[in-house]
C-alpha positions, 0 to 999 in steps of 0.5 A, a space after each residue: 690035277 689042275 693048271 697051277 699045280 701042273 705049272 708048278 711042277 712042270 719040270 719034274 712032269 716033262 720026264 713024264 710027257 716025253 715018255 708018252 710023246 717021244 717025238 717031241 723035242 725038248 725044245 717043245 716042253 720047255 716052251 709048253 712050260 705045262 700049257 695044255 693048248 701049246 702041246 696039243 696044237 704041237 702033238 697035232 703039228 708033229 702027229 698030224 691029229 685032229 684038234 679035238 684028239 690032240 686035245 683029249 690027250 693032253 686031257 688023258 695025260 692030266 688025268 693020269 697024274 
């Protein structure tokens, strides 16, 4: 799926992110709005990953939809 689809149809995906990373807020997602460098710059902030794992998930998630 790629970046414009994602986008789009943020709002119906952000169930499905807050569903694999719980320990973000809502507040998050909203101002992710589907960007995939936001969320994973939060996923390190809020798992304290690495860049690069927090990268892949992001990756991971997209692949999965």
């Amino acid at each position: 799926m790629n970046k414009d689809i994602i986008s789009g149809k943020w709002t119906q995906l952000k169930g499905k992110a807050q569903a694999r990373w719980g320990d973000l807020t809502d507040d998050v997602f909203d101002v992710a709005e589907g960007d995939g460098k936001y969320l994973a710059g939060k996923l390190q902030e809020k798992y304290g990953w690495e860049r690069q794992k927090a990268e892949d998930e992001v990756r991971d998630f997209e692949r999965s939809l």
